[in-house]
C-alpha positions, -999 to 999 in steps of 0.1 A, spaced: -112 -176 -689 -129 -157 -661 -155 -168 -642 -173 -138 -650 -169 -146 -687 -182 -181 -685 -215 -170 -667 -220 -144 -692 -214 -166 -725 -237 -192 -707 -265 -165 -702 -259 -155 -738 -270 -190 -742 -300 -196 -724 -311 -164 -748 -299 -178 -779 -327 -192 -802 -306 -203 -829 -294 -238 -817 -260 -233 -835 -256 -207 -819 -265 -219 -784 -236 -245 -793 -210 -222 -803 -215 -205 -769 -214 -236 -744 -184 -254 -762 -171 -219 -747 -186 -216 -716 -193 -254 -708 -175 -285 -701 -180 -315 -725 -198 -332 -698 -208 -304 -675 -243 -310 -656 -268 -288 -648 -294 -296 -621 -325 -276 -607 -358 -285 -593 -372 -296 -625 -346 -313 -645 -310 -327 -641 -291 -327 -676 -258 -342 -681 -234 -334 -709 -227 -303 -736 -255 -315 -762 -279 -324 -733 -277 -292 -723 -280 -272 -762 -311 -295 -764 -326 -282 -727 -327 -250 -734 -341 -254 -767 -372 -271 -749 -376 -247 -724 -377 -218 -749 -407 -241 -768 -423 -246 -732 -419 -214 -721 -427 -192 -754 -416 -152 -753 -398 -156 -716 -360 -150 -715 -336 -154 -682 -315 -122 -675 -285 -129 -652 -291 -102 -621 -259 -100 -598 -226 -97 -609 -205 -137 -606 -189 -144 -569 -167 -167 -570 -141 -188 -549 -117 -217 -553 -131 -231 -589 -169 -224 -573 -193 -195 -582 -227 -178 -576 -249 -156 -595 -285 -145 -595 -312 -146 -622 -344 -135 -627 -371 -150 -656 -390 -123 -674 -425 -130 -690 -434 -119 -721 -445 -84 -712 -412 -80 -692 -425 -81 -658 -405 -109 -634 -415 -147 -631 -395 -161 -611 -360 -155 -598 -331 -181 -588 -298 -182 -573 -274 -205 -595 -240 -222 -573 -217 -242 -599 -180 -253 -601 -155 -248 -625 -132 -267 -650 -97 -269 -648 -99 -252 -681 -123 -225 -665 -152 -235 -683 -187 -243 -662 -179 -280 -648 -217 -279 -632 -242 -255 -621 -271 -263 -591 -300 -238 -598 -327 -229 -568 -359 -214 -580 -379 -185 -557 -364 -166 -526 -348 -181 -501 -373 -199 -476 -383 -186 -443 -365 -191 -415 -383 -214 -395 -388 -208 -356 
């Protein structure tokens, strides 16, 4: 699988509202024990992960995530950028994901950073 293709079946699957089908796209896209970490949560393993984004579409009602840059990647390791959409369409919040991939090619882990990058300081 390309690392293109595992981003994009994981996106699918931060849209998916039907939990099955949330599944069906990480056994793809997602290691068995995969973790995903990010300011607010650290979530280890395929289910773990089905069962995060199911609360995050409870806690954050009408919002989707819509993958924003095409996927970089390098020696089993990627980056792609996101950007969270409100209910009326307008942006939220964006992010910059990093993550390392599987033998297999499927997502082994993915770090996520909320907001632009900081300032420079002086």
């Amino acid at each position: 699988m390309e690392p293109s293709d595992a981003v994009r079946l994981y996106g699918e699957a931060w849209a998916a509202s039907d939990e099955s089908e949330r599944r069906s796209l990480l056994e793809r896209a997602w290691a068995d024990d995969g973790v995903y970490v990010d300011p607010s949560a650290r979530v280890e393993g395929r289910e773990a992960l089905v069962a995060h984004i199911g609360g995050f579409q409870e806690q954050m009602a009408g919002h989707r995530i819509e993958l924003t840059s095409g996927v970089d990647s390098h020696d089993g390791y990627l980056r792609f950028a996101w950007t969270m959409l409100g209910p009326d369409g307008a942006a939220v919040m964006e992010g910059v994901d990093f993550g390392r991939l599987g033998d297999d090619g499927r997502i082994a882990l993915i770090v996520g950073f909320f907001g632009p990058w900081p300032e420079l300081e002086a």
